[in-house]
C-alpha atoms as a printed R data frame, in Angstrom:
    type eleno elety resid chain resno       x       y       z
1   ATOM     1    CA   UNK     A     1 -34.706  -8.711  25.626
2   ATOM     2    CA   UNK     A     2 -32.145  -6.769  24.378
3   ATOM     3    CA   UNK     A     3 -28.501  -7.271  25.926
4   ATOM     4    CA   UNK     A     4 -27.486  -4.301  28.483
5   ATOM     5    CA   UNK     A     5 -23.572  -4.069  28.226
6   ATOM     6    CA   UNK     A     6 -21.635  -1.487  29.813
7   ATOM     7    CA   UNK     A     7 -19.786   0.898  28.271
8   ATOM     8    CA   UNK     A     8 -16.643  -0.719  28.870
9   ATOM     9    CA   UNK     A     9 -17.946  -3.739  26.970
10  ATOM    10    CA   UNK     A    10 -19.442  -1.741  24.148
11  ATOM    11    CA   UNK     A    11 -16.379   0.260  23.921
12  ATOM    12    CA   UNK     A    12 -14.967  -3.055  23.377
13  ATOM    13    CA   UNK     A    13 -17.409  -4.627  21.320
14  ATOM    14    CA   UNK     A    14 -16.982  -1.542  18.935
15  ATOM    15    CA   UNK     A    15 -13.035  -1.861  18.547
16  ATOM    16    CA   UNK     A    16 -13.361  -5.531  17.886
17  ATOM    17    CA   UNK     A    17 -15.984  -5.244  15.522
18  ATOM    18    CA   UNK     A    18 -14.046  -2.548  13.402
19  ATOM    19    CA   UNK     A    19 -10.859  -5.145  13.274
20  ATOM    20    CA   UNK     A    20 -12.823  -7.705  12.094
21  ATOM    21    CA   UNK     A    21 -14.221  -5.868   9.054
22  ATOM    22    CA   UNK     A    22 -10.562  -3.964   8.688
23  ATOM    23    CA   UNK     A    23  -8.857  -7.441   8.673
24  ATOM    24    CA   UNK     A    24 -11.226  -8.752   5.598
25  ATOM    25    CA   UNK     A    25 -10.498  -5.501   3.908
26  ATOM    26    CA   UNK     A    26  -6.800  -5.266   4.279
27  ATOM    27    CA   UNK     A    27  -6.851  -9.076   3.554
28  ATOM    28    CA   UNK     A    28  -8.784  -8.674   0.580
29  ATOM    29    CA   UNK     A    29  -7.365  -5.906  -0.971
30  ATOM    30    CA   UNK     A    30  -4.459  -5.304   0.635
31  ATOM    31    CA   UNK     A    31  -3.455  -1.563   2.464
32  ATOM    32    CA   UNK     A    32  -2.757   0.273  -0.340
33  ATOM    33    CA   UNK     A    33  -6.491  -0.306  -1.264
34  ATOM    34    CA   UNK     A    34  -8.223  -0.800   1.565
35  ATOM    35    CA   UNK     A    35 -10.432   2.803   2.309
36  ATOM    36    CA   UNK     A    36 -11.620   3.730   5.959
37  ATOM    37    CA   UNK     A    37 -14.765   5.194   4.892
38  ATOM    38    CA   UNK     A    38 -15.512   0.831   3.493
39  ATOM    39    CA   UNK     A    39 -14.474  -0.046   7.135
40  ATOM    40    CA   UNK     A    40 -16.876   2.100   8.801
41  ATOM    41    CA   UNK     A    41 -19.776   1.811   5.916
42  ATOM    42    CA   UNK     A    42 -19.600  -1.592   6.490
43  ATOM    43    CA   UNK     A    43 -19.940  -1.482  10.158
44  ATOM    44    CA   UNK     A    44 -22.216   0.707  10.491
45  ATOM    45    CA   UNK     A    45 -19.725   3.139  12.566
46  ATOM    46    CA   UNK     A    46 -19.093   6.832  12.529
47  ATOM    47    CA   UNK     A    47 -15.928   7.832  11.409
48  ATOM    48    CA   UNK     A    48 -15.532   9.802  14.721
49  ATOM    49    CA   UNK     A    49 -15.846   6.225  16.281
50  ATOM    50    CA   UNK     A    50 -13.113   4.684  14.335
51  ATOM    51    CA   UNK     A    51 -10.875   7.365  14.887
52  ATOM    52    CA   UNK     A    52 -11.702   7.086  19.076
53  ATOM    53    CA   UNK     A    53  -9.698   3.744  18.442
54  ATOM    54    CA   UNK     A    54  -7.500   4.433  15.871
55  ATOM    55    CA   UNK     A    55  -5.098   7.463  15.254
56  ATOM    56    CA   UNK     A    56  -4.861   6.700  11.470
57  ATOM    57    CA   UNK     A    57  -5.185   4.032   8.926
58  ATOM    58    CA   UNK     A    58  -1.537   2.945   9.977
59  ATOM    59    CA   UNK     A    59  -2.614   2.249  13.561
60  ATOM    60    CA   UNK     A    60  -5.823   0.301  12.536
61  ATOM    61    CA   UNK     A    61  -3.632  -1.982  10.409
62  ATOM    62    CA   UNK     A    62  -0.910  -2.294  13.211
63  ATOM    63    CA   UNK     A    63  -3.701  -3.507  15.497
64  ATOM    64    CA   UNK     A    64  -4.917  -5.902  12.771
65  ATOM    65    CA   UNK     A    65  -1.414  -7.067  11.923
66  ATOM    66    CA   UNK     A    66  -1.381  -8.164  15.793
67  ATOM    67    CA   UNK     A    67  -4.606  -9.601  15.982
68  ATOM    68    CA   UNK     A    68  -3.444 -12.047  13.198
69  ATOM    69    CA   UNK     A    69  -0.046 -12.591  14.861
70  ATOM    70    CA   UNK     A    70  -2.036 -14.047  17.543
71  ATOM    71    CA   UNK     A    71  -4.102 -16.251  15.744
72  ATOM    72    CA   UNK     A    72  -1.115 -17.899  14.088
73  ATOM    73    CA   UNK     A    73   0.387 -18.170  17.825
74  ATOM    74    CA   UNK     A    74  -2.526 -19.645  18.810
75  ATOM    75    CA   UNK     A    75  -2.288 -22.393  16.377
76  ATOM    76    CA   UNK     A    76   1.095 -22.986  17.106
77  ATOM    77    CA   UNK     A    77   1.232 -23.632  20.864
78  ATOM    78    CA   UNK     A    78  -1.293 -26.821  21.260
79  ATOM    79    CA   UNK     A    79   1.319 -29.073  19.262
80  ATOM    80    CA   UNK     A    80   4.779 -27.410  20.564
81  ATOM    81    CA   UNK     A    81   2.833 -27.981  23.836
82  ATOM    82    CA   UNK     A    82   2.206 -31.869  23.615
83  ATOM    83    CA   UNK     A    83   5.723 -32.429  21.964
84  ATOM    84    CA   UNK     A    84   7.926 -34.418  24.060
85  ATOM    85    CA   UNK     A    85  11.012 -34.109  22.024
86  ATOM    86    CA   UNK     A    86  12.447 -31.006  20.327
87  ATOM    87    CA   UNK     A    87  11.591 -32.841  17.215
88  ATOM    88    CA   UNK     A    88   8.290 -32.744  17.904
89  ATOM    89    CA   UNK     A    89   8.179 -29.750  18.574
90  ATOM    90    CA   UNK     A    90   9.952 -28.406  15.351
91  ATOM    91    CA   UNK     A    91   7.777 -30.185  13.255
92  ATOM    92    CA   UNK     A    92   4.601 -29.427  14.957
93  ATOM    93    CA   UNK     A    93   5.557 -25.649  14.873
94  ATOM    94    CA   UNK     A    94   6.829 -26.032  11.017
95  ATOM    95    CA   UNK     A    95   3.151 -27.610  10.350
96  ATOM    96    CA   UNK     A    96   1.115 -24.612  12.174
97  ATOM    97    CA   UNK     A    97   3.140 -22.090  10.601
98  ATOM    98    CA   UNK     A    98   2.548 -23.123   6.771
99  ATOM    99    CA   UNK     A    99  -1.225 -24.487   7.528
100 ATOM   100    CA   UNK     A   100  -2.367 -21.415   9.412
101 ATOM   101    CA   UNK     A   101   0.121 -19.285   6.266
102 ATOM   102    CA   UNK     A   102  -2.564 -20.912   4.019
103 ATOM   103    CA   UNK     A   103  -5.147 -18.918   5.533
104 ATOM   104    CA   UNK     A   104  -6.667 -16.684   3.064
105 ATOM   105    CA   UNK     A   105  -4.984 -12.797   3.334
106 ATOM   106    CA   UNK     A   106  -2.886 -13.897   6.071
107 ATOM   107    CA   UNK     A   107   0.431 -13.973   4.557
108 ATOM   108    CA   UNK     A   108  -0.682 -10.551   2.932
109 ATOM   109    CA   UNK     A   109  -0.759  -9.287   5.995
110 ATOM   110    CA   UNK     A   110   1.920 -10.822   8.071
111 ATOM   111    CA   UNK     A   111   4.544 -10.861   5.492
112 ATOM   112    CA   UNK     A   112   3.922  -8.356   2.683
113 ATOM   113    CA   UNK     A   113   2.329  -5.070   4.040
114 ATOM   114    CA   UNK     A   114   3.471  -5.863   7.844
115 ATOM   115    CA   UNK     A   115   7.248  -4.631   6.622
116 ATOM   116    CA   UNK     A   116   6.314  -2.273   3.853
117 ATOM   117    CA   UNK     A   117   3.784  -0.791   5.945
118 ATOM   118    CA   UNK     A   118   5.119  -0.619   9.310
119 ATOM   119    CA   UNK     A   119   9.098  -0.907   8.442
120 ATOM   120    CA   UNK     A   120  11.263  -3.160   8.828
121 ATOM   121    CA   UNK     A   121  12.506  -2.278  12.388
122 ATOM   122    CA   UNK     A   122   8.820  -2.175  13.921
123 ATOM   123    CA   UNK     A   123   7.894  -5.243  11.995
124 ATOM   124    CA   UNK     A   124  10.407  -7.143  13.524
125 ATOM   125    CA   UNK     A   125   9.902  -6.460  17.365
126 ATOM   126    CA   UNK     A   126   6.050  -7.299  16.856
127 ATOM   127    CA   UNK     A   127   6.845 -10.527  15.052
128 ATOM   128    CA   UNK     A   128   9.530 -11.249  17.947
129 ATOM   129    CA   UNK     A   129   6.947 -11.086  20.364
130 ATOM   130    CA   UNK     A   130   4.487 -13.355  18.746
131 ATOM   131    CA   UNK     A   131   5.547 -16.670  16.264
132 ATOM   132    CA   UNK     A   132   9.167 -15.423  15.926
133 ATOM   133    CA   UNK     A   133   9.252 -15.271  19.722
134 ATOM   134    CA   UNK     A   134   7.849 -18.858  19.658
135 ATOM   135    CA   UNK     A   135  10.140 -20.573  17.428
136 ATOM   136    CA   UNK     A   136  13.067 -19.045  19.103
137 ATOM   137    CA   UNK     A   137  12.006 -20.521  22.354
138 ATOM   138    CA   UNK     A   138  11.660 -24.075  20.913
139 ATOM   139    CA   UNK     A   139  14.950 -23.335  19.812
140 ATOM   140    CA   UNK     A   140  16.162 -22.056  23.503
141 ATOM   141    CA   UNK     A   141  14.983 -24.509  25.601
142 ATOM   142    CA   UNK     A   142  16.424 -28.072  26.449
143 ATOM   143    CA   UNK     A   143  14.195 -31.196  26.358
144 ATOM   144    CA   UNK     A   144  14.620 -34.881  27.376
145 ATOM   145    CA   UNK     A   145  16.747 -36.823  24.989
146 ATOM   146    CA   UNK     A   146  17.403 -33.822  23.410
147 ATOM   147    CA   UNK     A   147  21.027 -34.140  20.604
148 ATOM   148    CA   UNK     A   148  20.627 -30.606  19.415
149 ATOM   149    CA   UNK     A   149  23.395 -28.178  20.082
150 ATOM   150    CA   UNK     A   150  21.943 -24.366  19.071
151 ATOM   151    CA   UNK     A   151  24.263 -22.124  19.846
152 ATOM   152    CA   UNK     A   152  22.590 -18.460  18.965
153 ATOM   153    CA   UNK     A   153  18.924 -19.416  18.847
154 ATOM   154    CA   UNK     A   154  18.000 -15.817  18.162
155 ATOM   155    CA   UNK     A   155  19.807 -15.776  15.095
156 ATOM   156    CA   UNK     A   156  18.658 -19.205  13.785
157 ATOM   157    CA   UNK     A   157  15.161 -18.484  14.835
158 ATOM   158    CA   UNK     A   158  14.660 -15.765  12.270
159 ATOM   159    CA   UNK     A   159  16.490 -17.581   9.661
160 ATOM   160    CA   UNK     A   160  13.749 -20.423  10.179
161 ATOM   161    CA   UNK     A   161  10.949 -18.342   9.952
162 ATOM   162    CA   UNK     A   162  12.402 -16.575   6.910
163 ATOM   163    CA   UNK     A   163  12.920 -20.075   5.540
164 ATOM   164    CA   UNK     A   164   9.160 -20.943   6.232
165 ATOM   165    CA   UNK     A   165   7.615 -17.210   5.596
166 ATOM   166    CA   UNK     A   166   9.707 -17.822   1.610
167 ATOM   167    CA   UNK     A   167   7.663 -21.093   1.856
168 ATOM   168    CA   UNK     A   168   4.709 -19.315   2.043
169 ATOM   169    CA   UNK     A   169   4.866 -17.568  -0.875
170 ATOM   170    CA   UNK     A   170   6.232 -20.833  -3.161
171 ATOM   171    CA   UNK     A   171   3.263 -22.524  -2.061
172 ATOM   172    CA   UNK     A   172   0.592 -20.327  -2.790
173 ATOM   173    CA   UNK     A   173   1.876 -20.000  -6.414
174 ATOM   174    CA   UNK     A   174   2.523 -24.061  -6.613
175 ATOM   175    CA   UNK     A   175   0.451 -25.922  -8.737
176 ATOM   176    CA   UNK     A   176  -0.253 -28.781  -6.446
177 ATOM   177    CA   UNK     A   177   0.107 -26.727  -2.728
178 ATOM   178    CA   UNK     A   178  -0.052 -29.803  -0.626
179 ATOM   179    CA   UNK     A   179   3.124 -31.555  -2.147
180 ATOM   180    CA   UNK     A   180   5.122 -28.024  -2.191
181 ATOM   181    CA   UNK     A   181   4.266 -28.149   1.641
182 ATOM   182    CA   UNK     A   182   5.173 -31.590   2.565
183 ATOM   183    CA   UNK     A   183   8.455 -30.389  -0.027
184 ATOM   184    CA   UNK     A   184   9.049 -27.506   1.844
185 ATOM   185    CA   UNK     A   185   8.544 -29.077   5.775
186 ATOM   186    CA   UNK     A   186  11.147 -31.418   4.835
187 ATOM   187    CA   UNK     A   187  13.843 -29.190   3.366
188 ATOM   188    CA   UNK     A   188  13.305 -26.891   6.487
189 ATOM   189    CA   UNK     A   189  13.903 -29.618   8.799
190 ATOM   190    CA   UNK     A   190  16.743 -30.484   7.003
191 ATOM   191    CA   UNK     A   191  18.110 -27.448   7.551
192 ATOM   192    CA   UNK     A   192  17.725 -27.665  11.601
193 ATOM   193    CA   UNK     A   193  18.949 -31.323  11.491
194 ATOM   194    CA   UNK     A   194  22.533 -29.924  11.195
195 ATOM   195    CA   UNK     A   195  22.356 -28.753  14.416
196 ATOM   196    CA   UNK     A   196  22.148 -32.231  16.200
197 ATOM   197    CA   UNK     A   197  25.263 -33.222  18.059
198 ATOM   198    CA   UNK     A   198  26.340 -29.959  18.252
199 ATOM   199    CA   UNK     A   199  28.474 -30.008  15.037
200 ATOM   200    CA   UNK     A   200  27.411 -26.633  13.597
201 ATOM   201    CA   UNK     A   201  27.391 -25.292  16.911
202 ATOM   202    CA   UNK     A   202  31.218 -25.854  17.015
203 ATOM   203    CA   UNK     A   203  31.519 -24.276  13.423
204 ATOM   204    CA   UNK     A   204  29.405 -21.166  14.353
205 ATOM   205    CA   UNK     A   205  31.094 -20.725  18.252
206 ATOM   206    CA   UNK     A   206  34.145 -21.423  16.854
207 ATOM   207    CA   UNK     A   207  35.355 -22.443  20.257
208 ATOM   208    CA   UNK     A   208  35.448 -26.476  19.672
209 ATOM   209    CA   UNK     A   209  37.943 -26.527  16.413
210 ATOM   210    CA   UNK     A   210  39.311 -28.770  14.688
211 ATOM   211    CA   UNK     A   211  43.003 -29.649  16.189
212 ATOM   212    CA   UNK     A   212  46.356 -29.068  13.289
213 ATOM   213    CA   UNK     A   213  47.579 -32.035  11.589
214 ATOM   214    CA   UNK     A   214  51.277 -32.521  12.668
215 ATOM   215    CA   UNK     A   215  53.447 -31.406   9.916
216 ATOM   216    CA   UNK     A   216  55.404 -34.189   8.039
217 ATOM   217    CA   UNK     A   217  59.254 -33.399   9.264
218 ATOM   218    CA   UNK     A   218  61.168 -32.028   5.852
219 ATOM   219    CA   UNK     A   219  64.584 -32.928   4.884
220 ATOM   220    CA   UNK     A   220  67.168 -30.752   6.206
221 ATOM   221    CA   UNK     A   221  68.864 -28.249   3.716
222 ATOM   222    CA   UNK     A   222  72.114 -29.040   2.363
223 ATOM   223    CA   UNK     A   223  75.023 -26.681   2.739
224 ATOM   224    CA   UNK     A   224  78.326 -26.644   1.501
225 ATOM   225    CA   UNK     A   225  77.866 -28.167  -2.041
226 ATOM   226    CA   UNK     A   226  74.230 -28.900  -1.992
227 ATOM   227    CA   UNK     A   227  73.730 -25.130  -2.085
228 ATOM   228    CA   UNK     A   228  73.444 -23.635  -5.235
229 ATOM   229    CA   UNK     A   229  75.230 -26.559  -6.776
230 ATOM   230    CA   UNK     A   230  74.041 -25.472 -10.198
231 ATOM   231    CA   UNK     A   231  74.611 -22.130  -9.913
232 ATOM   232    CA   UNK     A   232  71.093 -21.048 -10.192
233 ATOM   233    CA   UNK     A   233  69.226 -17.246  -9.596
234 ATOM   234    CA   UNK     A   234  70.034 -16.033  -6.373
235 ATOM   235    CA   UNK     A   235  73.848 -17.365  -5.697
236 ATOM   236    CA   UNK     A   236  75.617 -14.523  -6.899
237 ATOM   237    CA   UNK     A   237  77.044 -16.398  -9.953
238 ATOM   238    CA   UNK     A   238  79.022 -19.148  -8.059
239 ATOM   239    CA   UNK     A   239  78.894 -22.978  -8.960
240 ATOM   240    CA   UNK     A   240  79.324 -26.447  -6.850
241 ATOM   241    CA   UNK     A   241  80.306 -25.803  -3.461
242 ATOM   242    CA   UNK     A   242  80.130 -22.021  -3.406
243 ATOM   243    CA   UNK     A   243  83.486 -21.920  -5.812
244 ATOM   244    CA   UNK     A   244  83.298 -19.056  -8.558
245 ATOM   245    CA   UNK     A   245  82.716 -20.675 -12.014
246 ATOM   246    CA   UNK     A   246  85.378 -22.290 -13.972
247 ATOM   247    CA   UNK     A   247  85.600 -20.817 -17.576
248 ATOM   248    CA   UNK     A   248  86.848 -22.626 -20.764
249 ATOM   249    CA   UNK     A   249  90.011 -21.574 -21.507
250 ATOM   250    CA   UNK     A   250  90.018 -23.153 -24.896
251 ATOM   251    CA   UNK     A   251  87.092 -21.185 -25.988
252 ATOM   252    CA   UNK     A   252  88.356 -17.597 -24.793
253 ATOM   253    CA   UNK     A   253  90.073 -15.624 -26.973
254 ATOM   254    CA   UNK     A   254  93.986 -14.572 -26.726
255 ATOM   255    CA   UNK     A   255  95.042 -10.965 -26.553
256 ATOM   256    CA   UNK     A   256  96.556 -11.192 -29.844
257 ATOM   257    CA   UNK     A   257  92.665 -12.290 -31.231
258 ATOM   258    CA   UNK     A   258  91.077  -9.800 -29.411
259 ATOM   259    CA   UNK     A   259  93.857  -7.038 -30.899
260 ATOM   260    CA   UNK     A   260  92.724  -7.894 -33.925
């Protein structure tokens, strides 16, 4: 017996069906290449369908973009969920990222047409919402036994990710992928490690610094004739004590010498 759905649910069946075969194409070939008319040939659609859902090939590949978003999300919040320490729940977010990264046409999407296609600015407030948004509330929140001291998680949030999205890309092209992942996990967490005890916090805030070394007291100038006891540049030409310079008499010449 064939299923009766309503046309809320086959309105909905429709759009999901043309995201699926729009995510393997954009995945596949990437926007520039993917074609609408392939979309609907290949699911069976009218064009006039598609474009019920869809203003334009730009708003089919935003929807995909988000769609993907929050798969990776999905991946991510099991493990950040179970961790009991911040720790945990770094790593278990830095593992979810890279493994669900490896996902074929994923990072095409998320991290090479998602800017060039939607811009920068619009790229950014979907990713906030979705694993950016994730990672900066790992970085937010407080835990038990928790030594970290993050003092603009915003800011260090999308630094992370940027760390981990570069990542991406050095893995695909690595030779041996596994060992540039278990490479790149542990220079990442590196990274956040300086932020335990709250010593880059204090660098960053500025508000905890460092206090002045007391100067070593100096010896006290001389006057009288320790000043300019030689006569040197600046003391108008006068020797020890201040006294104008004594000349050698023996050595200038008489009037009758210089009459000569």
């Amino acid at each position: 017996m064939e299923e009766r759905l309503s046309k809320a649910e086959r309105k909905e069946r429709t759009r999901a069906d043309l995201l699926a075969t729009a995510r393997d194409e954009f995945a596949e070939k990437g926007f520039a290449d993917a074609a609408t008319n392939d979309v609907v040939g290949k699911t069976g659609l009218t064009r006039g369908a598609l474009y019920h859902h869809f203003e334009d090939k730009q708003a089919l590949f935003e929807a995909v973009y988000v769609n993907e978003q929050i798969r990776v999300l999905n991946t991510l919040q099991p493990g950040i969920e179970r961790a009991r320490t911040r720790d945990e729940a770094i790593s278990a977010g830095i593992d979810a990222f890279l493994e669900s990264m490896a996902e074929r046409g994923t990072h095409r999407i998320l991290l090479t047409d998602g800017p060039a296609v939607m811009g920068w600015t619009r790229w950014r407030e979907l990713d906030s919402k979705y694993v950016l948004g994730a990672f900066e509330r790992i970085l937010s929140e407080t835990r038990d036994k928790d030594d970290y001291a993050i003092p603009v998680p915003a800011t260090v949030s999308k630094m992370v990710v940027s760390a981990m999205s570069e990542a991406v890309q050095l893995i695909a092209a690595a030779e041996d992928p596994e060992q540039a992942r278990k490479e790149a996990k542990q220079i990442i967490g590196t990274m956040l490690s300086g932020f335990k005890n709250g010593s880059s916090a204090k660098v960053i805030n500025g508000a905890e610094q460092k206090p002045d070394k007391p100067k070593k007291p100096g010896k006290p100038k001389k006057h009288g004739k320790g000043a300019g006891a030689k006569g040197g540049k600046g003391d108008g030409g006068k020797g020890e004590g201040g006294r104008p310079p004594k000349h050698d008499l023996k050595k200038s010449p008489s009037k009758k010498q210089r009459s000569k």
